[in-house]
N, C-alpha and C positions, 0 to 999 in steps of 0.2 A: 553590359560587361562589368568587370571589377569584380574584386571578391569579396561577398557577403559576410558582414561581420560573425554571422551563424556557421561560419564553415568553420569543423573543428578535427582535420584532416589531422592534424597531428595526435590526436588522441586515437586514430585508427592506428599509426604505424606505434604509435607507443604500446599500445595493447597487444600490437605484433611483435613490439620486440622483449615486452616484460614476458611475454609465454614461452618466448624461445628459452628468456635467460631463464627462467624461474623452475623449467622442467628440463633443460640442457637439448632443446630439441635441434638437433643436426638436420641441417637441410638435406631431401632424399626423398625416392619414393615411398614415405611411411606414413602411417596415420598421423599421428603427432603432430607433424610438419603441414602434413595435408590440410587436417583442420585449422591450423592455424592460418593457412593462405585462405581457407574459404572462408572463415570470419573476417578476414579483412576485408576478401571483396565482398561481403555483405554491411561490413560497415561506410566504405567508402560509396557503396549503391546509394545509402543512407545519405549521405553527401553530398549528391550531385547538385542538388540545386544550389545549393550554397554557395558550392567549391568550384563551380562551372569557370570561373574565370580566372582559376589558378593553375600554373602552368606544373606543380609539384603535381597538383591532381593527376593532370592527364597524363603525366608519366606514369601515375602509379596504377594507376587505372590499365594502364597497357602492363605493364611488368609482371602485375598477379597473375593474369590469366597467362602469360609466358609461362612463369616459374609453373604452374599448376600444371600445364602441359608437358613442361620439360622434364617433372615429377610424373606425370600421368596420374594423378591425385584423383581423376576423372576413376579410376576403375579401384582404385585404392581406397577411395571411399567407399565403392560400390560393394564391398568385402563386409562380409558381419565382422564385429570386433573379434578382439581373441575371447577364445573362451573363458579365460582365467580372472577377465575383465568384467567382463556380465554388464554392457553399459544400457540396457535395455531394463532393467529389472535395478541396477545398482548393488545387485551384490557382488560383494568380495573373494573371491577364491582362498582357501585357505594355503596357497603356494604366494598369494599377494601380499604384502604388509598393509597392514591395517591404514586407510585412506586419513592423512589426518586435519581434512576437509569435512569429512563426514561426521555429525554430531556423535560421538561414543559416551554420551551420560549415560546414568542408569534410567531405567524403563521409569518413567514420570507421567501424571494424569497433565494432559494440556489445560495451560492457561489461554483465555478465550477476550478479549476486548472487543466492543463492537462501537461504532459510531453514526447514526443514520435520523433522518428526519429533520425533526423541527426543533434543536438538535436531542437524539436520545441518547443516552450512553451507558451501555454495558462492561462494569470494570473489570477486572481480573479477578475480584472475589467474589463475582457474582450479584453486584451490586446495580440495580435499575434505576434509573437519574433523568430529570429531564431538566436541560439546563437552558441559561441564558447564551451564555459565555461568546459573549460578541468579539470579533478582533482574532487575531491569533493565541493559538493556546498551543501546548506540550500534549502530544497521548502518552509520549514512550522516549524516555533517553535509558540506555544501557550503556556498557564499553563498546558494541557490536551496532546498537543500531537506536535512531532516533526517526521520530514523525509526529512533526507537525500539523495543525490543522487550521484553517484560517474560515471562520462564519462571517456570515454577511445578511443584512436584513431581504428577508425575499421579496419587497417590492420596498420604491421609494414610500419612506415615512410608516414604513411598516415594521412592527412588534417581535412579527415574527423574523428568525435568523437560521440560517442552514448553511453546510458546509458547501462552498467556494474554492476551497483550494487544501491539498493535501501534500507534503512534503515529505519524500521519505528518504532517510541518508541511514547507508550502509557505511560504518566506516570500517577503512582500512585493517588488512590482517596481513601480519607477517609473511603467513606462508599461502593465505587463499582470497589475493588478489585485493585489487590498491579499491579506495574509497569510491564508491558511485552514488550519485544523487537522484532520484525521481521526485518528475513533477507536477500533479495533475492537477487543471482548474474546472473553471465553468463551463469555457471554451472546446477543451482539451484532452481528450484523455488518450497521450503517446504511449505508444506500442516498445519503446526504446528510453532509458536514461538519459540525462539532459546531455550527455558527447554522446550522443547515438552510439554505444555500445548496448547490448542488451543480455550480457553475461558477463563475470569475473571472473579469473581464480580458473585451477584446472582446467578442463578443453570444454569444446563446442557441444560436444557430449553426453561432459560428467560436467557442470560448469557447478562451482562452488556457492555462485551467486548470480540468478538468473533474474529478468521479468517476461513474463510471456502474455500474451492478449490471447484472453480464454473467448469472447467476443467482442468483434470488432467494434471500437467506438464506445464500448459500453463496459466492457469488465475487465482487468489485469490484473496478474499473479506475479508477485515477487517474489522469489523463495530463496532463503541464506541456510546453504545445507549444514555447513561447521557450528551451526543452535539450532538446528530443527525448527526453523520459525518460518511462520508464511505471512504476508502479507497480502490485502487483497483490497483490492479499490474498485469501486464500479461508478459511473456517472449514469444518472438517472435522471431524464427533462435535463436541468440546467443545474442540479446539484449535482454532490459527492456521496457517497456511501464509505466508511474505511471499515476493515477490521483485521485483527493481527493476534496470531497464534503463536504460541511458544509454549518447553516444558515450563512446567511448575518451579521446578525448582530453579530456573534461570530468575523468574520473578521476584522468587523471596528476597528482600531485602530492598527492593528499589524505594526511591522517592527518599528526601533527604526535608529537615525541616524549610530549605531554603527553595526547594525545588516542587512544585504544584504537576504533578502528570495524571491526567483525566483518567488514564488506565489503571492505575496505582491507587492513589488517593480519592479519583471523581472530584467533582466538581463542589467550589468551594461554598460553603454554605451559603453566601450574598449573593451565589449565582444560582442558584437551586429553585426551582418556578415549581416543583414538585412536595418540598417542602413543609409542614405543618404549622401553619399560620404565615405562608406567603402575602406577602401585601404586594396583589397585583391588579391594575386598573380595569376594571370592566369595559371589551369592546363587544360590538355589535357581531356576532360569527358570519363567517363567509360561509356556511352550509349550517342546514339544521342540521341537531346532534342523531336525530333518529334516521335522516338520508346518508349521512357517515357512515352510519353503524352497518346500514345495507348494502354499502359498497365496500368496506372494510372487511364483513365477513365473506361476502363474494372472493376476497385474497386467499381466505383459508387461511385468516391470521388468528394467533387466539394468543390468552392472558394478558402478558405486557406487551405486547409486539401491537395486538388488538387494540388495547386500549390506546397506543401511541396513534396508531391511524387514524383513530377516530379524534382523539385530540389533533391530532395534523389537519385534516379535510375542514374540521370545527373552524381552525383558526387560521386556515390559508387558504381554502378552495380549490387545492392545486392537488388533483387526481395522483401525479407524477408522484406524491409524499407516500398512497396505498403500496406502490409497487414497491416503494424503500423498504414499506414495515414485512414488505411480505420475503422481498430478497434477504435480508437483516434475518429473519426468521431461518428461513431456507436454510442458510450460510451457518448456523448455528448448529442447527442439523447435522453439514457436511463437514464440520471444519472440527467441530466439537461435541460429538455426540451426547459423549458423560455432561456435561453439562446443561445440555438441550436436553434432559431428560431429566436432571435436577430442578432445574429451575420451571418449566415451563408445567404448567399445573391447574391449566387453562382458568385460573382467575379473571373474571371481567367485570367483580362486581366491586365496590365499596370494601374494604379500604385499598385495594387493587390498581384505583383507578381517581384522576383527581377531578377540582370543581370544572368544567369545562366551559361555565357561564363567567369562568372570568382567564379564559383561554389569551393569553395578551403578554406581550413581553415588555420590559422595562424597556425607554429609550435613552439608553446611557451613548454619549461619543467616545471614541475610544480614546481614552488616556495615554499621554506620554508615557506612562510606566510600561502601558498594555505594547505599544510599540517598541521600544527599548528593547521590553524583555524576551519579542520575538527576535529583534537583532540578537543581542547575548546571546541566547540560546542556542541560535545556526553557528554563531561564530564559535561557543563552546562547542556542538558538536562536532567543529571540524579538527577541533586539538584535543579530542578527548585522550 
């Protein structure tokens, strides 16, 4: 018995009661209202284990499905939306005022960041990196949204480092719903934001700010519609994959001389193992470079995406690294065409491609500074 410190029962009814205040939803049999009772009983679902021993639960647990009933929400929902609405499609009626949830910049080429392997990173300008950067690091602070990333060596005493833990914080908007946090690890990859909500902002619908699990266990989509940005995290074996889309023009200007973000800037030159005249220690490879190269192209990965695999399998023997370069690749494709079509140019050879006989990462501990400044960071994002 008792209640689980993980129960976070109050951030269902809050969610219940910010949608009512925020869209003046009158209780009734109407959509509006409707949805909002069935988002809570799927958020409080979300909570049972937790909240099993709390007597407010079980109240509320019985009340929804009342009001839902005493509304008949049951066939209210069952109703296509109004037509004026279009929440199928997301467009606008022109009898509707202009949604002001919905990004209305002007038509922009997408900016494209990618994060995957042993670790590789694709910056916002098109820029190919293969970094050290052990500990936690910054991809992305905006006013709207920040994510974090946290590497870890993939076996004890070992060179190599891969993503572990990915952080992504939406912060708060005025008009399209309060701050949510996602958190995905080694462990882990939740279908829900850490208070089990899995939407913000306008309804269940049209939600302003969603994350949805495109495959269970394996892939989830974040999407913040008021900046057109998507977020996308996959776990693969026992790492992370990220990568996060936005216009163009939201981009211009970020990164600040004080502020290091891998998406912006890339990775700082002392952490750069790709580098021209890297000083890195020769180890022994976990796979010859010519069995890589046959499993790598079996991906159907090619230029840089290719080359990262083969340096991955080279220097960690861990099959699970082919599928990153190949999803990483894929994801490119879908998410960013212009780009996947700029960049990729099927290079495999020299100067393409780095020394792989001295495939090895520096063993650096990670630094009070390196810690600190993941602290700051989360706590600046939450008062941005």
């Amino acid at each position: 018995g008792g209640v689980s410190l993980g129960c976070k029962l109050t951030v269902c009814t809050n969610a219940f009661l910010e949608g009512k205040s925020m869209k003046g939803v009158e209780e009734g049999p109407n959509r509006p209202y409707c949805e909002l009772l069935h988002n809570y009983r799927v958020c409080t679902d979300d909570q049972a284990k937790d909240c099993r021993g709390d007597i407010q639960f079980h109240s509320i647990i019985k009340m929804v499905p009342t009001l839902m009933n005493r509304n008949n929400c049951t066939a209210v929902l069952a109703q296509p939306a109004p037509a004026s609405v279009h929440h199928a499609t997301g467009a606008i009626s022109a009898h509707e005022p202009p949604d002001a949830c919905r990004y209305e910049g002007p038509p922009a080429p997408v900016a494209h960041c990618g994060l995957f392997g042993d670790p590789h990173l694709k910056t916002f300008s098109g820029s190919y990196q293969t970094c050290g950067v052990r500990g936690a690091w910054p991809l992305l602070n905006t006013p709207e949204l920040a994510i974090q990333v946290t590497n870890q060596p993939v076996q004890l005493n070992s060179h190599a480092t891969a993503t572990s833990k990915v952080t992504v914080i939406i912060k708060g908007h005025e008009n399209c719903g309060s701050e949510r946090t996602y958190e995905a690890s080694s462990e882990t990859l939740p279908k829900a934001f850490i208070d089990g909500t899995t939407w913000s902002g306008g309804s269940v619908s049209r939600p302003a700010v969603s994350v949805s699990e495109k495959v269970s266990s394996e892939h989830i989509l974040i999407a913040i519609s008021y900046i057109n940005a998507t977020v996308a995290v996959r776990k693969i074996g026992r790492y992370l994959t990220v990568l996060v889309t936005m216009p163009e023009t939201l981009v211009e200007g970020l990164g600040g001389d004080d502020e290091q973000l891998l998406c912006v800037q890339g990775c700082p030159v002392s952490e750069r193992l790709d580098r021209p005249g890297a000083s890195l220690p020769s180890i022994r490879p976990a796979m010859p470079k010519e069995e890589a190269t046959i499993l790598c192209k079996k991906h159907n990965v090619t230029d840089y995406y290719l080359d990262s695999c083969i340096f991955d399998l080279v220097t960690t023997g861990d099959l699970n690294f082919s599928v990153a370069a190949q999803t990483a690749q894929r994801d490119l494709w879908s998410y960013a065409p212009q780009a996947a079509r700029a960049t990729l140019k099927n290079c495999t050879q020299p100067p393409c491609v780095w020394d792989l006989t001295s495939a090895a990462r520096r063993q650096e501990q990670s630094s009070t500074l390196t810690a600190l400044g993941s602290l700051v960071f989360i706590l600046l994002c939450r008062h941005w």
